[in-house]
Biopython code that builds the backbone (N, CA, C, O; Angstrom):
import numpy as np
from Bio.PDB.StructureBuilder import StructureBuilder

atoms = [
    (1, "UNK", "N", (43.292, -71.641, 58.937)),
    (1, "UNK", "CA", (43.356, -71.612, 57.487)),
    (1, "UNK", "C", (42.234, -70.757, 56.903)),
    (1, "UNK", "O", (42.519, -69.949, 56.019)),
    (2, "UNK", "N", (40.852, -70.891, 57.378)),
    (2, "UNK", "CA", (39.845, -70.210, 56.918)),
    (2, "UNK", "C", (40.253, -68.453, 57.132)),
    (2, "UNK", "O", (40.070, -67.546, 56.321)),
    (3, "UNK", "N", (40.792, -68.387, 58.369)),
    (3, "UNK", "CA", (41.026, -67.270, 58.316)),
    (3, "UNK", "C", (41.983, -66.563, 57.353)),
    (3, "UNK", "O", (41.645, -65.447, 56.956)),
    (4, "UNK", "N", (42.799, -66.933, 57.058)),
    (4, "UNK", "CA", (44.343, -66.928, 55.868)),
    (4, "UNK", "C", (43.303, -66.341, 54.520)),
    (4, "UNK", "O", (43.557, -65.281, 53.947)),
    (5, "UNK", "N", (42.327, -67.067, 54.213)),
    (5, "UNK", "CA", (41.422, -67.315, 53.234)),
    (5, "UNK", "C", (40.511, -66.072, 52.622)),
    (5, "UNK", "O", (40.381, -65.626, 51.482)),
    (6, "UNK", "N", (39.876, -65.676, 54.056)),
    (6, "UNK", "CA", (38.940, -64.373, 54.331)),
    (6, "UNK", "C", (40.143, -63.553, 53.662)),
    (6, "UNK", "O", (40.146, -63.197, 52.484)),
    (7, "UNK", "N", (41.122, -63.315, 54.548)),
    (7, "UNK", "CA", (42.147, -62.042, 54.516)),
    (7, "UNK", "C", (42.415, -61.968, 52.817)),
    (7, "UNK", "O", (42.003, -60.947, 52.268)),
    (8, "UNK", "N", (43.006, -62.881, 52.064)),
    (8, "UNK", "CA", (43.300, -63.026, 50.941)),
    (8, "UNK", "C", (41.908, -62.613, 50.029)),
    (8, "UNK", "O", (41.975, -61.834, 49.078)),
    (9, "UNK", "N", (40.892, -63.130, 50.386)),
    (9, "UNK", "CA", (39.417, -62.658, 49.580)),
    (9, "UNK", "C", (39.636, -60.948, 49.891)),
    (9, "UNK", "O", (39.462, -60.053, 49.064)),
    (10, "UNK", "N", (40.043, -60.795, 51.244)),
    (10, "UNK", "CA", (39.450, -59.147, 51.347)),
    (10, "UNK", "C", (40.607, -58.463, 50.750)),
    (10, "UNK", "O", (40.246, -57.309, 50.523)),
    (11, "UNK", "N", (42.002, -58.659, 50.337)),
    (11, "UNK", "CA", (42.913, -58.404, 49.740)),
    (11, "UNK", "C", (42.484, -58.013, 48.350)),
    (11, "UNK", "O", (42.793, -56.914, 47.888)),
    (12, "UNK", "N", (41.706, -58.983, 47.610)),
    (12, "UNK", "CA", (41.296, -59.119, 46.074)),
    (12, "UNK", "C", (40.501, -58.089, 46.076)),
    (12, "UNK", "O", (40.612, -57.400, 45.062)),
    (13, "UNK", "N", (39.913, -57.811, 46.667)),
    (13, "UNK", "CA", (38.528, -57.019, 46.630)),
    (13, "UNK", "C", (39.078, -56.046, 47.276)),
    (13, "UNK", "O", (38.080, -55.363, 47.508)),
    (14, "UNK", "N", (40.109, -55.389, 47.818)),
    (14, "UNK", "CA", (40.485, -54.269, 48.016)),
    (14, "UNK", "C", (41.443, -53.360, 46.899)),
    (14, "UNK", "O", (41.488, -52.130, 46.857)),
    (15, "UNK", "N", (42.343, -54.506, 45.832)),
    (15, "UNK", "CA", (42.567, -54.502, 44.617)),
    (15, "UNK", "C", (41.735, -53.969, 43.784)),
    (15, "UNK", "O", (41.820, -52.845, 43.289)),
    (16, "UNK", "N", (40.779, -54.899, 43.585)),
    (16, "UNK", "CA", (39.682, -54.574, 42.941)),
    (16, "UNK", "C", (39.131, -53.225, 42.885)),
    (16, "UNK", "O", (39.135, -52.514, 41.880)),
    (17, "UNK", "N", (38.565, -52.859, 44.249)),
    (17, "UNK", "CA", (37.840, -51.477, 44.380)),
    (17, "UNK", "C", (38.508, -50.467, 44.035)),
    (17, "UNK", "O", (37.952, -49.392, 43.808)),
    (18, "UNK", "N", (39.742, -50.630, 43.940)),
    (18, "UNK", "CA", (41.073, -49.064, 44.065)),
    (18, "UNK", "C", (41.237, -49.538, 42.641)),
    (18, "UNK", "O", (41.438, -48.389, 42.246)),
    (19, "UNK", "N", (41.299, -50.044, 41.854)),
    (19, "UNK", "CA", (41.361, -50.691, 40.236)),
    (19, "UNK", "C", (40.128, -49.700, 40.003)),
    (19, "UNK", "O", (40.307, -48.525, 39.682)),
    (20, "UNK", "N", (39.072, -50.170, 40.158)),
    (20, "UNK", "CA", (37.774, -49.644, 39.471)),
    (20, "UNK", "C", (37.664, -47.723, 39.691)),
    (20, "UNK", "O", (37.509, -46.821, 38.868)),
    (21, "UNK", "N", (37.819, -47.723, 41.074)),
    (21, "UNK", "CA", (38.236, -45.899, 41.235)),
    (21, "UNK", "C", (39.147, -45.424, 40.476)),
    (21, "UNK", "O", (38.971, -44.314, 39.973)),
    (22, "UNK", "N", (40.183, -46.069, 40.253)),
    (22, "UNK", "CA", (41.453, -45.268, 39.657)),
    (22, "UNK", "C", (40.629, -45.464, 37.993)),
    (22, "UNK", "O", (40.847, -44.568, 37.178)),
    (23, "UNK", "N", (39.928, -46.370, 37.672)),
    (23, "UNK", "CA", (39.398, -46.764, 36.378)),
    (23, "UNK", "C", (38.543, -45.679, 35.764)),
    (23, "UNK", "O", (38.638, -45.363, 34.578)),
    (24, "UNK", "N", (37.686, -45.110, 36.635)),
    (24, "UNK", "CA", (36.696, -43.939, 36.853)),
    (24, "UNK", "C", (37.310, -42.882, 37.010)),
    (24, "UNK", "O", (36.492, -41.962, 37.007)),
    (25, "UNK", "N", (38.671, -42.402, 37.194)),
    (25, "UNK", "CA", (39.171, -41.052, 37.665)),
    (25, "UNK", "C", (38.635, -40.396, 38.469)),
    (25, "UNK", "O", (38.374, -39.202, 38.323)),
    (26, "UNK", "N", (38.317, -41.248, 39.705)),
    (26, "UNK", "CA", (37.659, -40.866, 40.950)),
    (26, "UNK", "C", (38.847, -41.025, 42.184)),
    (26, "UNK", "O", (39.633, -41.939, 42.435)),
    (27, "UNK", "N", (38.592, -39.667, 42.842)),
    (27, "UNK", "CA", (39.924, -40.505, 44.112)),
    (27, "UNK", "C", (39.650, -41.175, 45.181)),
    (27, "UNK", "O", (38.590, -41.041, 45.792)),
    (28, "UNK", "N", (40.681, -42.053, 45.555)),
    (28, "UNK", "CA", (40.427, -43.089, 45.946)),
    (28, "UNK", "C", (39.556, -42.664, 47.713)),
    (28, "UNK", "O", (39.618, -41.524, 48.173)),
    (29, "UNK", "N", (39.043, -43.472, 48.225)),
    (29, "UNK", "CA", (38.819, -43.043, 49.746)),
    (29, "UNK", "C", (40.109, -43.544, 50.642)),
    (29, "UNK", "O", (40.988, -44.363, 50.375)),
    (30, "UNK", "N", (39.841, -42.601, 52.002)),
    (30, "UNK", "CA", (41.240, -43.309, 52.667)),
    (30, "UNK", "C", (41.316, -45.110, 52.668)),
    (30, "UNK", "O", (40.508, -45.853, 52.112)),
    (31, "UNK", "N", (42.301, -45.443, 53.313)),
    (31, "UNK", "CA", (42.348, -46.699, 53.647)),
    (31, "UNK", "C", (41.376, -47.914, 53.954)),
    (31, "UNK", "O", (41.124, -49.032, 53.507)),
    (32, "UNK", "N", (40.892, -46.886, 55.176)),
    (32, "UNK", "CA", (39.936, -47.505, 56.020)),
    (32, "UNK", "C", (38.401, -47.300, 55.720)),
    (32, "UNK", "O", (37.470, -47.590, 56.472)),
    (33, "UNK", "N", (38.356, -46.928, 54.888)),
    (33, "UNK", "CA", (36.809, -46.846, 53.996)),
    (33, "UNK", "C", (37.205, -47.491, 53.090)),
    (33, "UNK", "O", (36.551, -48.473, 53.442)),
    (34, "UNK", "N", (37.897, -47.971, 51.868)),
    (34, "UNK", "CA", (38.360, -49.406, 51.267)),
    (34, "UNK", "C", (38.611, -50.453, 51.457)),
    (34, "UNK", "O", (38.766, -51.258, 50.538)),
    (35, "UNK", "N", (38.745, -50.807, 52.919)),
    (35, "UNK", "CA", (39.282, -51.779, 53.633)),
    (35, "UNK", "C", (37.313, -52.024, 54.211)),
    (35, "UNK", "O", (36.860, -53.164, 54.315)),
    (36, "UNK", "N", (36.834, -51.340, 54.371)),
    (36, "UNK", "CA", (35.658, -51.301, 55.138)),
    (36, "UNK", "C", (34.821, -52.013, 53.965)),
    (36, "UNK", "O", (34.378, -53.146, 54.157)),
    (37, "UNK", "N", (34.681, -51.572, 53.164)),
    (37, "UNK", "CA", (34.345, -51.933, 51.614)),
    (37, "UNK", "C", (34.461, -53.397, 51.172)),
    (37, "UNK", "O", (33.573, -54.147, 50.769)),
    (38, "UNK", "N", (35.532, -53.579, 51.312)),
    (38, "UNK", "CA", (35.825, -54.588, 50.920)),
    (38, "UNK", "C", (35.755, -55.498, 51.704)),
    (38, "UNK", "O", (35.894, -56.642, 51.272)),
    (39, "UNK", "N", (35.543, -55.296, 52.955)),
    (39, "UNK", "CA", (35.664, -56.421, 53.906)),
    (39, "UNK", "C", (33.734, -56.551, 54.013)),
    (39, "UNK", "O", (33.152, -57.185, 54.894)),
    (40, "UNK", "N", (33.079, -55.811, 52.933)),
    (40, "UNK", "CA", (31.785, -55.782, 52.899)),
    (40, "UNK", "C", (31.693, -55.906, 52.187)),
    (40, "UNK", "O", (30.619, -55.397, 51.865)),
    (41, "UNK", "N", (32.404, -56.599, 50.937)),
    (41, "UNK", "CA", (32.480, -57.089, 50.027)),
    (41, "UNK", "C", (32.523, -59.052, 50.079)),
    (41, "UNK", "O", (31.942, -60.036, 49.623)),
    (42, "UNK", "N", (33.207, -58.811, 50.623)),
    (42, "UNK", "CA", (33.619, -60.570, 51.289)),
    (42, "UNK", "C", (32.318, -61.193, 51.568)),
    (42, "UNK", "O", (31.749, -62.115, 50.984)),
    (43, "UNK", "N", (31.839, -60.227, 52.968)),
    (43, "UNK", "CA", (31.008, -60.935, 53.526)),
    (43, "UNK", "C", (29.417, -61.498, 52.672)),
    (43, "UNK", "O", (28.747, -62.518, 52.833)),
    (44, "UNK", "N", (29.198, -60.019, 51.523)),
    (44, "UNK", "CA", (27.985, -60.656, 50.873)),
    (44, "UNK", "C", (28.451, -61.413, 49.624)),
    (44, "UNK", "O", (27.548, -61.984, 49.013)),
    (45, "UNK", "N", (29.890, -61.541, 49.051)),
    (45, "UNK", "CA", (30.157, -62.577, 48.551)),
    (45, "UNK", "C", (29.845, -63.946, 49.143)),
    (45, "UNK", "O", (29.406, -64.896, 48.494)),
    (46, "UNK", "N", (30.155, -63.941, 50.618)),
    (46, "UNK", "CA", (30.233, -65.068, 50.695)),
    (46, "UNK", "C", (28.335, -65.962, 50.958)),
    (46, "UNK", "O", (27.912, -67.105, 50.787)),
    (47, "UNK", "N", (27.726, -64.665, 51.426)),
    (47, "UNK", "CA", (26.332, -65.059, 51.995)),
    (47, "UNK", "C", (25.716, -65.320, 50.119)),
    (47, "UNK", "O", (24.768, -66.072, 49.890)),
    (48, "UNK", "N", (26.243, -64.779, 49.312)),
    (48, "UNK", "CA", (25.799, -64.939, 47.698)),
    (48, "UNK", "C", (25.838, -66.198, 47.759)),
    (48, "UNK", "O", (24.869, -66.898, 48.055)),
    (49, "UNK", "N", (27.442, -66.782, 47.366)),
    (49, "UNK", "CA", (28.100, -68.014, 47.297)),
    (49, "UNK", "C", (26.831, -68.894, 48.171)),
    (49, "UNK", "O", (25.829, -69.079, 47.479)),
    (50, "UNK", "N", (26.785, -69.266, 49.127)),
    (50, "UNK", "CA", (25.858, -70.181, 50.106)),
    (50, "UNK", "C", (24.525, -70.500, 49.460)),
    (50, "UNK", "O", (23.988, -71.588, 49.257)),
    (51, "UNK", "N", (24.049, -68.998, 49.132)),
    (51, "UNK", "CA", (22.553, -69.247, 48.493)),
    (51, "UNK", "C", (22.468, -69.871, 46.905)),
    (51, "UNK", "O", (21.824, -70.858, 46.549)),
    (52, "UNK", "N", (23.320, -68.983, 46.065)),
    (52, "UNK", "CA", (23.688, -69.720, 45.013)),
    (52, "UNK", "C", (24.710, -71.010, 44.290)),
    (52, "UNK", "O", (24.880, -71.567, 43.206)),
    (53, "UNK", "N", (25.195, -71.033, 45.612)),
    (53, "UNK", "CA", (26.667, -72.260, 45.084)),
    (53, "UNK", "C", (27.463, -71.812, 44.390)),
    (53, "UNK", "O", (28.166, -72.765, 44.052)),
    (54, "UNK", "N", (27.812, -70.947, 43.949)),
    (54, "UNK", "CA", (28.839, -70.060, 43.150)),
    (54, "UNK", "C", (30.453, -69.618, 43.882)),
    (54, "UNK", "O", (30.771, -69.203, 44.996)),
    (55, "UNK", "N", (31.161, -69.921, 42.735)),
    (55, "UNK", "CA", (32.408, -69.134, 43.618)),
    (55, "UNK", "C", (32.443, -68.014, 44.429)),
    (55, "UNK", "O", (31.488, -67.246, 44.313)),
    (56, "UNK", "N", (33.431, -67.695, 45.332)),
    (56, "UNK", "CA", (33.021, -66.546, 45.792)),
    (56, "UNK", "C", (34.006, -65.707, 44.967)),
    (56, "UNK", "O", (33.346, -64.748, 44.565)),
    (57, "UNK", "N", (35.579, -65.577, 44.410)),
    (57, "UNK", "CA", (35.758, -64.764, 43.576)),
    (57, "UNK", "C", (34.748, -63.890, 42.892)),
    (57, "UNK", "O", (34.430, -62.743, 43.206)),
    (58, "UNK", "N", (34.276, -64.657, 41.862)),
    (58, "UNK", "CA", (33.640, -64.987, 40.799)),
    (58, "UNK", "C", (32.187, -63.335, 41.243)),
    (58, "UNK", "O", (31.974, -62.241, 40.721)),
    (59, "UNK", "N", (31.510, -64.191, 42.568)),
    (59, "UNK", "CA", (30.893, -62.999, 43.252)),
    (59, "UNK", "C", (31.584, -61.527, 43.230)),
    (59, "UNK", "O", (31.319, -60.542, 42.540)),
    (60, "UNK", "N", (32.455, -61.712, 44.125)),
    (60, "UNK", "CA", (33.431, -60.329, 44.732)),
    (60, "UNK", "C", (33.392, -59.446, 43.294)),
    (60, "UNK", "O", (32.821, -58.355, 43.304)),
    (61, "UNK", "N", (33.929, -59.879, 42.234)),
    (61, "UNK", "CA", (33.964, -59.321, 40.638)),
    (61, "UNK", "C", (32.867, -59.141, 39.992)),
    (61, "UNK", "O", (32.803, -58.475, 38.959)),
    (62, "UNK", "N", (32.006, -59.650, 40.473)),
    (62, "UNK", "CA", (30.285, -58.860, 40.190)),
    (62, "UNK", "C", (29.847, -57.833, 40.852)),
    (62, "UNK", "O", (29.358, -56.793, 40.408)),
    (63, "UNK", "N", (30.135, -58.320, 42.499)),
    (63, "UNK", "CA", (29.537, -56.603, 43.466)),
    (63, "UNK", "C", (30.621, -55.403, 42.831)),
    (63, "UNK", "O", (30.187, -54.282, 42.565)),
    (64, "UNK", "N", (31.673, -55.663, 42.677)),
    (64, "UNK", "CA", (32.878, -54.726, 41.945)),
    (64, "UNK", "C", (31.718, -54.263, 41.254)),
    (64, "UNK", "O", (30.967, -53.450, 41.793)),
    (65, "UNK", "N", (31.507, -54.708, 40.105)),
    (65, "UNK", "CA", (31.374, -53.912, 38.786)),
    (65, "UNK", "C", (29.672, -53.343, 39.316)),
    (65, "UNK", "O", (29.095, -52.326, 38.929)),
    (66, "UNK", "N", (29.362, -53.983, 39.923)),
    (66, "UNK", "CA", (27.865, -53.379, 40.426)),
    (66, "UNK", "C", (28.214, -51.811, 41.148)),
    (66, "UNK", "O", (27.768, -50.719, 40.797)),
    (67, "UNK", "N", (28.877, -52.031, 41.929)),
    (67, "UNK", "CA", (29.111, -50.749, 42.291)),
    (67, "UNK", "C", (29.866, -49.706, 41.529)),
    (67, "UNK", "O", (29.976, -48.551, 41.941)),
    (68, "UNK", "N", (30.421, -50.169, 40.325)),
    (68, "UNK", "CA", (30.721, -48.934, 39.620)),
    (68, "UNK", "C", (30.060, -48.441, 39.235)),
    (68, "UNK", "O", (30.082, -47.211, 39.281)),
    (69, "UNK", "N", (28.689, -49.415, 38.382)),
    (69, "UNK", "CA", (27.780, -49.038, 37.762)),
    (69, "UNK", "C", (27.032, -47.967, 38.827)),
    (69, "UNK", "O", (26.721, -46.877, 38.347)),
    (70, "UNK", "N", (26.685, -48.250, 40.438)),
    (70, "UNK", "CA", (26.254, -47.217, 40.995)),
    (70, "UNK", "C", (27.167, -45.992, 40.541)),
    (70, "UNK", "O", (26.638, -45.533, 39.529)),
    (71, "UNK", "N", (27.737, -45.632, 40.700)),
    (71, "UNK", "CA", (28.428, -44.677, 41.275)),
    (71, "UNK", "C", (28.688, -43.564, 39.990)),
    (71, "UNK", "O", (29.320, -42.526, 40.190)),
]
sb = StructureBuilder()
sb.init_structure("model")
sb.init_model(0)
sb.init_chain("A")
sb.init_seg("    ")
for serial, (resi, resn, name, xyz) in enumerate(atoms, 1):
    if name == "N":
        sb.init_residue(resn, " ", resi, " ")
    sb.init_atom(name, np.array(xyz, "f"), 0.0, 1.0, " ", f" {name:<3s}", serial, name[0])
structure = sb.get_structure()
């Protein structure tokens, strides 16, 4: 089940990232550099979540917008 869970988090956050590029009129990276992204997205969502008690959505939609602001 946990695993079902991850996949679906890294789903959102792969949404997410290709949302915010297409948002920017930036093109997108291949697959596997969005997928890479996002699945590096998850993971410090989730190490966030632990330290702060916070959703991890909630996270994932903050590093999002953090990294637009990089970019």
């Amino acid at each position: 089940m946990l695993g079902f869970i991850r996949q679906q988090e890294k789903k959102v956050a792969l949404r997410l990232l290709a949302w915010q590029y297409q948002r920017q009129n930036m093109p997108l990276p291949a697959i596997a550099e969005l997928e890479k992204q996002a699945a590096h997205l998850v993971d410090d969502a989730h190490r966030i979540a632990r330290e702060r008690g916070q959703n991890v959505v909630a996270i994932i939609k903050e590093l999002v917008a953090d990294i637009r602001k990089d970019r």
